[in-house]
PyMOL Python script that loads the backbone (N, CA, C, O; Angstrom):
from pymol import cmd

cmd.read_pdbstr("""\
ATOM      1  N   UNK A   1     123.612  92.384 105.875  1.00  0.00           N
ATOM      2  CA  UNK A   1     123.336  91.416 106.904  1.00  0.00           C
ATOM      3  C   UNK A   1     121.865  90.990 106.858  1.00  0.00           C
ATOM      4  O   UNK A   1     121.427  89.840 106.869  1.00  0.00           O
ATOM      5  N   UNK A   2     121.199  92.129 106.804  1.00  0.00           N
ATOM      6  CA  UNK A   2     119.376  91.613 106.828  1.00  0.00           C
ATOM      7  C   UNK A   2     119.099  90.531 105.270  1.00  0.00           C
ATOM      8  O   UNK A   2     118.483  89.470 105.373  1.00  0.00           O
ATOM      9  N   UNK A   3     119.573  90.945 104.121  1.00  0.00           N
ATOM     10  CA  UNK A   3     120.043  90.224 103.017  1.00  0.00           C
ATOM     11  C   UNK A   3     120.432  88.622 103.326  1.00  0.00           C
ATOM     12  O   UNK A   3     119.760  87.731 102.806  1.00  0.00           O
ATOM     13  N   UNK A   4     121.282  88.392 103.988  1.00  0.00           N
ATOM     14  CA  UNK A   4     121.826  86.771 104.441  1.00  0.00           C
ATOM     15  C   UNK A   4     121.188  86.463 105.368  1.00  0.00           C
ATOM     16  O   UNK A   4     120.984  85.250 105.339  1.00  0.00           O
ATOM     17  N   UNK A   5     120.616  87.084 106.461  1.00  0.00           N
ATOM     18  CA  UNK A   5     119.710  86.918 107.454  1.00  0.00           C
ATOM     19  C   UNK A   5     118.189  86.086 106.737  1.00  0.00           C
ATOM     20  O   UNK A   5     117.534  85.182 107.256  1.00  0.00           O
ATOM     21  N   UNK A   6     118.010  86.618 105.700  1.00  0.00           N
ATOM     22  CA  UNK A   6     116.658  86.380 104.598  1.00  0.00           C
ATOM     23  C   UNK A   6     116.889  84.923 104.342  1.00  0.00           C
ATOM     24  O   UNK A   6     116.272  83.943 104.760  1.00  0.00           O
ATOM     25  N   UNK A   7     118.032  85.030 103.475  1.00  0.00           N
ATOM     26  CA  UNK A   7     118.614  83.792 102.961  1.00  0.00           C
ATOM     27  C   UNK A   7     118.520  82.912 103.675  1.00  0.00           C
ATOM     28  O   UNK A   7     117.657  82.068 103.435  1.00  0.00           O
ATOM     29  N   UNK A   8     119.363  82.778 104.811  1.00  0.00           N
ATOM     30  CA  UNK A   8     119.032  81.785 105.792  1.00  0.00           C
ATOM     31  C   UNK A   8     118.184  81.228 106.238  1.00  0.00           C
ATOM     32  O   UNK A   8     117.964  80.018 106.294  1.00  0.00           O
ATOM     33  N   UNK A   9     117.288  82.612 106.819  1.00  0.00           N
ATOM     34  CA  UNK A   9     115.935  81.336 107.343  1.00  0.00           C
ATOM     35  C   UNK A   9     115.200  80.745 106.295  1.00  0.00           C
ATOM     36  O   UNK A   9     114.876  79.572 106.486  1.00  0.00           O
ATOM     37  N   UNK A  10     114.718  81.486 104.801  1.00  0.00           N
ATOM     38  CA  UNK A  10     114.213  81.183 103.766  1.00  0.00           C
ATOM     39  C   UNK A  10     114.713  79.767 103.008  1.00  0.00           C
ATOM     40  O   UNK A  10     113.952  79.127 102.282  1.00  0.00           O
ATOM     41  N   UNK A  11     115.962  79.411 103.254  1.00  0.00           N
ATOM     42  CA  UNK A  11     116.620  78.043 103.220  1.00  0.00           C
ATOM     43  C   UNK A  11     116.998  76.917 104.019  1.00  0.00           C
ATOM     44  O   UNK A  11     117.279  75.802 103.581  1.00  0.00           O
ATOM     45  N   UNK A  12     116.983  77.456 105.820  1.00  0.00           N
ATOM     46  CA  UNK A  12     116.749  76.398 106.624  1.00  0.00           C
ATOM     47  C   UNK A  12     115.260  76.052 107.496  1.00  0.00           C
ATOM     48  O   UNK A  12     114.961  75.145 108.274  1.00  0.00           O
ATOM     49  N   UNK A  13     114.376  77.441 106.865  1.00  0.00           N
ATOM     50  CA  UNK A  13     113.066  76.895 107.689  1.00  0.00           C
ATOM     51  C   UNK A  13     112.611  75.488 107.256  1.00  0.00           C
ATOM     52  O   UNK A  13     112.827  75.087 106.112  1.00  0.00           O
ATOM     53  N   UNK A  14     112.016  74.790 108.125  1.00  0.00           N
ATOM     54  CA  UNK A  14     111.139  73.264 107.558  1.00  0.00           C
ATOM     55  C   UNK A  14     109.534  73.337 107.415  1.00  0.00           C
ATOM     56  O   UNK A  14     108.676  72.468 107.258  1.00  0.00           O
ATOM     57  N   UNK A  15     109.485  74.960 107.553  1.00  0.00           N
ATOM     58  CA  UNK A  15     107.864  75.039 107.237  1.00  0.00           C
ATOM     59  C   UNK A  15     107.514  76.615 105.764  1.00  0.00           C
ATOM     60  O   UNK A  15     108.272  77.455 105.279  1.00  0.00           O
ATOM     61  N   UNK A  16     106.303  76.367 105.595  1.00  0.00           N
ATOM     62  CA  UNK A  16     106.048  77.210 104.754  1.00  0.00           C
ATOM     63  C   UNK A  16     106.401  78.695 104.721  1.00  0.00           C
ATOM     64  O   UNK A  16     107.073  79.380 103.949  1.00  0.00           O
ATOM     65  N   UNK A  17     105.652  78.970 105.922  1.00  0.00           N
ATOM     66  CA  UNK A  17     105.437  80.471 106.946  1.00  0.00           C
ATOM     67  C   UNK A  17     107.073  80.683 107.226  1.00  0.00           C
ATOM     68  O   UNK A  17     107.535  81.604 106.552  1.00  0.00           O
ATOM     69  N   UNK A  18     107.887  80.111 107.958  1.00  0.00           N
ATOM     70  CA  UNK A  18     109.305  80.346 108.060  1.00  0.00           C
ATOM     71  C   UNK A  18     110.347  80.945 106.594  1.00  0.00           C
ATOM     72  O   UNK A  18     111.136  81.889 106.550  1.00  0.00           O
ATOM     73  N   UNK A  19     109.899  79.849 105.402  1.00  0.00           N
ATOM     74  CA  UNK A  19     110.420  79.695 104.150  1.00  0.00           C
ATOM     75  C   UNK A  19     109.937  81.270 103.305  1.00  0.00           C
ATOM     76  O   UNK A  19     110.662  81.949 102.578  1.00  0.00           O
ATOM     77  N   UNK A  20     108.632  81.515 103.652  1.00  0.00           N
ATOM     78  CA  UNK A  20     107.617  82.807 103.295  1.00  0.00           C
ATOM     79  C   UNK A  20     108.009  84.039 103.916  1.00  0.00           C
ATOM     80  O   UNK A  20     108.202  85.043 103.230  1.00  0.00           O
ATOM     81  N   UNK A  21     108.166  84.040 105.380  1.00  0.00           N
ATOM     82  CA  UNK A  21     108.349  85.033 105.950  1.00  0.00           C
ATOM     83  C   UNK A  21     109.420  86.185 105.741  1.00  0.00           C
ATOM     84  O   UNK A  21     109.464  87.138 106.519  1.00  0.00           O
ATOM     85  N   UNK A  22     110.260  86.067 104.688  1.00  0.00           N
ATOM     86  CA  UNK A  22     111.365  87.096 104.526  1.00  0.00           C
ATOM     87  C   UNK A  22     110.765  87.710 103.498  1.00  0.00           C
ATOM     88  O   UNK A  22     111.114  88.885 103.614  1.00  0.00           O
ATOM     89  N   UNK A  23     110.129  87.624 102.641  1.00  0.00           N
ATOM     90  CA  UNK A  23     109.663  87.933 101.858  1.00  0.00           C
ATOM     91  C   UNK A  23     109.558  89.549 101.529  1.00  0.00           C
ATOM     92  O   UNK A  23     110.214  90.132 100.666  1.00  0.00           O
ATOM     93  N   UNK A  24     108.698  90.069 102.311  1.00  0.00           N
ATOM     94  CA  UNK A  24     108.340  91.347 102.332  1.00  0.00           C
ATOM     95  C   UNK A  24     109.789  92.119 102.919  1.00  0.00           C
ATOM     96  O   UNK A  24     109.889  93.345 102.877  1.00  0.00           O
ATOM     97  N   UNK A  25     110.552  91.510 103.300  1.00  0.00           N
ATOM     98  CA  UNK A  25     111.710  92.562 103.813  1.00  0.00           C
ATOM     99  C   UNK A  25     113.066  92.427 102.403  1.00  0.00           C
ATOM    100  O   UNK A  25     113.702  93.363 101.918  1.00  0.00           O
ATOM    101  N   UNK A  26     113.149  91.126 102.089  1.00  0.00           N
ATOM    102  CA  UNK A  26     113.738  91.097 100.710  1.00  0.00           C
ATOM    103  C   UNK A  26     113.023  92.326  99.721  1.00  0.00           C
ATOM    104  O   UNK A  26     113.824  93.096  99.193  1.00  0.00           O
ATOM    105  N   UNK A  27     111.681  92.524  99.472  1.00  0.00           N
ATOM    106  CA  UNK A  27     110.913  93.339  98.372  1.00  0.00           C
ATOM    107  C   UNK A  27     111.348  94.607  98.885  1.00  0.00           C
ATOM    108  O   UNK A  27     111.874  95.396  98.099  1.00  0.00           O
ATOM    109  N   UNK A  28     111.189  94.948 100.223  1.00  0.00           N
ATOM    110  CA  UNK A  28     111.657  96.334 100.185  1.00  0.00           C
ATOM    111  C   UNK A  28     113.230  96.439 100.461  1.00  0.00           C
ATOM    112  O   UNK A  28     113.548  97.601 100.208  1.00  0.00           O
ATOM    113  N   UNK A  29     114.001  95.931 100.748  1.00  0.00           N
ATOM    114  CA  UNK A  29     115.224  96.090 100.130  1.00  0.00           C
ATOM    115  C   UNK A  29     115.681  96.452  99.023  1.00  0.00           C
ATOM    116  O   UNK A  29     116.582  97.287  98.944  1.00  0.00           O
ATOM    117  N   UNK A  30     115.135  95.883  97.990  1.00  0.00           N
ATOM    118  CA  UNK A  30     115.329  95.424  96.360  1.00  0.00           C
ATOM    119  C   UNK A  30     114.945  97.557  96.059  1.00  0.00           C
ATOM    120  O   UNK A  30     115.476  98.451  95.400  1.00  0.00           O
ATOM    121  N   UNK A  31     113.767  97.447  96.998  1.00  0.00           N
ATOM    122  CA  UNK A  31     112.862  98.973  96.549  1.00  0.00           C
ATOM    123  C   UNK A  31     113.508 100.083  97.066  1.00  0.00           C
ATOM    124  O   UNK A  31     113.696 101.119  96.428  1.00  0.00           O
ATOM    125  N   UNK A  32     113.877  99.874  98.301  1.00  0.00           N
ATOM    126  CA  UNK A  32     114.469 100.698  99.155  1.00  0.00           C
ATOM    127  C   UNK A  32     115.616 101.018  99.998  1.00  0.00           C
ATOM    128  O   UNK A  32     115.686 101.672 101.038  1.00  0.00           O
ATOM    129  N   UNK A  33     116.500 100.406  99.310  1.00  0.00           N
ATOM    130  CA  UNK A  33     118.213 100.051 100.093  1.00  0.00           C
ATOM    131  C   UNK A  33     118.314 101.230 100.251  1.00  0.00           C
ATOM    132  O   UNK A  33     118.283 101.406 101.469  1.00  0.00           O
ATOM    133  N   UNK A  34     118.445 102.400  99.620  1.00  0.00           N
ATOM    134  CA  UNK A  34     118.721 103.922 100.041  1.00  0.00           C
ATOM    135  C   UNK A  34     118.144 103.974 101.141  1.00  0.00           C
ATOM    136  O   UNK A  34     118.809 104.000 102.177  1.00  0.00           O
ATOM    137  N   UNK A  35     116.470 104.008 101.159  1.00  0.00           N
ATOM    138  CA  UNK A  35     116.166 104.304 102.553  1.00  0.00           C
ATOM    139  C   UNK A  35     116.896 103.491 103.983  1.00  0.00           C
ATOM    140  O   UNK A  35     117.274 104.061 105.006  1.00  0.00           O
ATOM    141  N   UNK A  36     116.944 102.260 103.737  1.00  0.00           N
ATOM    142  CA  UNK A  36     117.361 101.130 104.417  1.00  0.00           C
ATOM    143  C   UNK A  36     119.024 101.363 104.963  1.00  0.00           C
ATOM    144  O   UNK A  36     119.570 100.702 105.846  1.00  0.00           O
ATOM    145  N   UNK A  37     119.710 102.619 104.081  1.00  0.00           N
ATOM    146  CA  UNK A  37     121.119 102.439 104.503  1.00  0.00           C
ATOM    147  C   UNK A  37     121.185 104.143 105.116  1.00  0.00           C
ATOM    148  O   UNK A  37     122.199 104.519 105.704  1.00  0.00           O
ATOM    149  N   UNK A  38     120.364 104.797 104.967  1.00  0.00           N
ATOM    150  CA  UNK A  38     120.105 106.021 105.772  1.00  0.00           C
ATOM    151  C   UNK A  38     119.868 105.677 107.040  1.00  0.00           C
ATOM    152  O   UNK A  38     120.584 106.105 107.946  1.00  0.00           O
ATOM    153  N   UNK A  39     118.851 104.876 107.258  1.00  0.00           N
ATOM    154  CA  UNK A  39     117.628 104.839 108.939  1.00  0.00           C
ATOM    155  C   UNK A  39     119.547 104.183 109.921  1.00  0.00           C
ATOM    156  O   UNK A  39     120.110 104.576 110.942  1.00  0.00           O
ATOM    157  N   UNK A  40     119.893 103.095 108.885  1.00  0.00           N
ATOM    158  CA  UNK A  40     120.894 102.599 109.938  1.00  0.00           C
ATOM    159  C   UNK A  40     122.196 103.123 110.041  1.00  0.00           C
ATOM    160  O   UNK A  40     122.827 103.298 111.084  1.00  0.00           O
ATOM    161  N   UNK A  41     122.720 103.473 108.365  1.00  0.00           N
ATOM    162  CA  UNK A  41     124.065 104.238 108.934  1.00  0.00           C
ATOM    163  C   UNK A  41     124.069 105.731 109.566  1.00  0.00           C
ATOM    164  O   UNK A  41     124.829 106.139 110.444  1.00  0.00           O
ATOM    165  N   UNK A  42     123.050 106.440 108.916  1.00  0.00           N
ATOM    166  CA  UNK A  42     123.210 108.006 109.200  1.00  0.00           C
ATOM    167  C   UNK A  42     121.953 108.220 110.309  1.00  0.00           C
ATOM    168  O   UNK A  42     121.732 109.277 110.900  1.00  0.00           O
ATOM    169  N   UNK A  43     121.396 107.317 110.413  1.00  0.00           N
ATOM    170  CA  UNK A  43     120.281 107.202 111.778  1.00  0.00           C
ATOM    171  C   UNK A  43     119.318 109.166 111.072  1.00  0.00           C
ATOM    172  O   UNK A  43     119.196 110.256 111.631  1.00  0.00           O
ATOM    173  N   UNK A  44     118.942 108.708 109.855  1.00  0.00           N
ATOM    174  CA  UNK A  44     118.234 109.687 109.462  1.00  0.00           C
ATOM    175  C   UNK A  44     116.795 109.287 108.270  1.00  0.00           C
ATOM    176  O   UNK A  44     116.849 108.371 107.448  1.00  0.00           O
ATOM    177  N   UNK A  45     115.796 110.068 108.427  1.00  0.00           N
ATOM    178  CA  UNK A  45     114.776 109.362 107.841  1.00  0.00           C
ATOM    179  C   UNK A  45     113.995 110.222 106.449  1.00  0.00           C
ATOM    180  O   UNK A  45     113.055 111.008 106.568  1.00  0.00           O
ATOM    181  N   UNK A  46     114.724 109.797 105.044  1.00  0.00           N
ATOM    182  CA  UNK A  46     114.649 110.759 104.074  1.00  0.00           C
ATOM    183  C   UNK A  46     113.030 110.833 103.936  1.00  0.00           C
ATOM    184  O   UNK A  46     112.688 111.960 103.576  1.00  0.00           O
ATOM    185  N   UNK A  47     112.049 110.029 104.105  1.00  0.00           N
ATOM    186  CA  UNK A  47     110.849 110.045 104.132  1.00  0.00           C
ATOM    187  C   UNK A  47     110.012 111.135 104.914  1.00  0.00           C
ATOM    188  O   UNK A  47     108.963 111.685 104.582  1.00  0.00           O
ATOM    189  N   UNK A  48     111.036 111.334 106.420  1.00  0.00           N
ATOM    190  CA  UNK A  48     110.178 112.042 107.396  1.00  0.00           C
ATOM    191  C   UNK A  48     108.936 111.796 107.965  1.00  0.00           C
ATOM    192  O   UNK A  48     108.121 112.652 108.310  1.00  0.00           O
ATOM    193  N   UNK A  49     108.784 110.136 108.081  1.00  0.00           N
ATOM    194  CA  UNK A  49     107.903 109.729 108.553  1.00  0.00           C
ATOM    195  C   UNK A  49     108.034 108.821 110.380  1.00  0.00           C
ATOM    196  O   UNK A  49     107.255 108.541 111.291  1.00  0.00           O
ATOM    197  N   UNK A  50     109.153 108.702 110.154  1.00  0.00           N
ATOM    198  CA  UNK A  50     109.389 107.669 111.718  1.00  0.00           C
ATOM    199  C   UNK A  50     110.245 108.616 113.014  1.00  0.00           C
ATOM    200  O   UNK A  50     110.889 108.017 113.875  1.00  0.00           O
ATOM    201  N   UNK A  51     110.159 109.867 113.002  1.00  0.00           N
ATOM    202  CA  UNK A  51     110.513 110.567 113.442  1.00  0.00           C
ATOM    203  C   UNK A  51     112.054 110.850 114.169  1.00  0.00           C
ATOM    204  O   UNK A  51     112.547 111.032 115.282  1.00  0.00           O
ATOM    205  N   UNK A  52     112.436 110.757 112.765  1.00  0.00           N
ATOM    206  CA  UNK A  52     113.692 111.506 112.751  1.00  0.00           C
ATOM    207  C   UNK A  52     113.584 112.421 110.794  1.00  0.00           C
ATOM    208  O   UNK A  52     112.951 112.283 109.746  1.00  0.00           O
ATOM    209  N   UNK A  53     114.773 113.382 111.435  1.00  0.00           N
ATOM    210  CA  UNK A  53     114.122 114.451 110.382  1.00  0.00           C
ATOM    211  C   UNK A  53     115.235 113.979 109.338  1.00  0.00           C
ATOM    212  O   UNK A  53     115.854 112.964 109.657  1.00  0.00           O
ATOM    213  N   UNK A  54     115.535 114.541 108.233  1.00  0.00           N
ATOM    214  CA  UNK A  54     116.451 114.136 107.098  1.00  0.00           C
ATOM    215  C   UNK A  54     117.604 114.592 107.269  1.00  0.00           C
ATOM    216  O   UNK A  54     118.423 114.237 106.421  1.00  0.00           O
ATOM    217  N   UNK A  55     118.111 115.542 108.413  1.00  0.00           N
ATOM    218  CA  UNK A  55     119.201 115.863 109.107  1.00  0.00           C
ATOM    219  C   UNK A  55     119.650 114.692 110.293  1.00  0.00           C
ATOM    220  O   UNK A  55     120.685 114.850 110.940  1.00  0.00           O
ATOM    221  N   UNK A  56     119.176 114.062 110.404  1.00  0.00           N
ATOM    222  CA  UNK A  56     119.245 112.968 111.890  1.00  0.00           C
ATOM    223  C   UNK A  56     118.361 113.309 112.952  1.00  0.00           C
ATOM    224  O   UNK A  56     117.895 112.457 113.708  1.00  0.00           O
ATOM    225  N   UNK A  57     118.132 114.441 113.028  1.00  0.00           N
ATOM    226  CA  UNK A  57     117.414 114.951 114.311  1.00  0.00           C
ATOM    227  C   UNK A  57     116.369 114.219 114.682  1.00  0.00           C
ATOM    228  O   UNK A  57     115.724 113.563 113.864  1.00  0.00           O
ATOM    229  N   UNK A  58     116.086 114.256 115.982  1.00  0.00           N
ATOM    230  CA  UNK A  58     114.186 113.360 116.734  1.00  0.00           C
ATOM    231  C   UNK A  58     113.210 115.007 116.350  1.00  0.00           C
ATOM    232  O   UNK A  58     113.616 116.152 116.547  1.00  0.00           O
ATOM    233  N   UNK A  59     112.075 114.642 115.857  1.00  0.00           N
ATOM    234  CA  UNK A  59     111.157 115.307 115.369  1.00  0.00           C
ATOM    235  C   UNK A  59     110.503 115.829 116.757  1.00  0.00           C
ATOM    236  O   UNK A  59     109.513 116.561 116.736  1.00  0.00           O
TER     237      UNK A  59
END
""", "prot")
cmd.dss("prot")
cmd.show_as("cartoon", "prot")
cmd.util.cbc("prot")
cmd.orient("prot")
């Protein structure tokens, strides 16, 4: 969804900044879909940085 979400505005914005702005969330997708499909399906954070532990738990 965040994927077509990109797409979209990146193809109906009428300005630069709109057309630009997905940018950095496309790059870490591409880098980081593992992390990206942990935080939302298993609500767990393999990094251990945003405080939840790599079990799901709140830190």
């Amino acid at each position: 969804m965040l994927e077509e979400l990109c797409d979209l505005l990146k193809h109906t914005s009428l300005c630069g900044l709109g057309q630009s702005a997905p940018n950095p969330v496309v790059s870490t997708l591409r880098s980081f879909a593992e992390e990206y499909r942990a935080h939302i399906d298993d609500h767990k954070c393999p990094a251990g940085v945003c405080g939840r532990e790599e079990n799901g738990e709140q830190q």
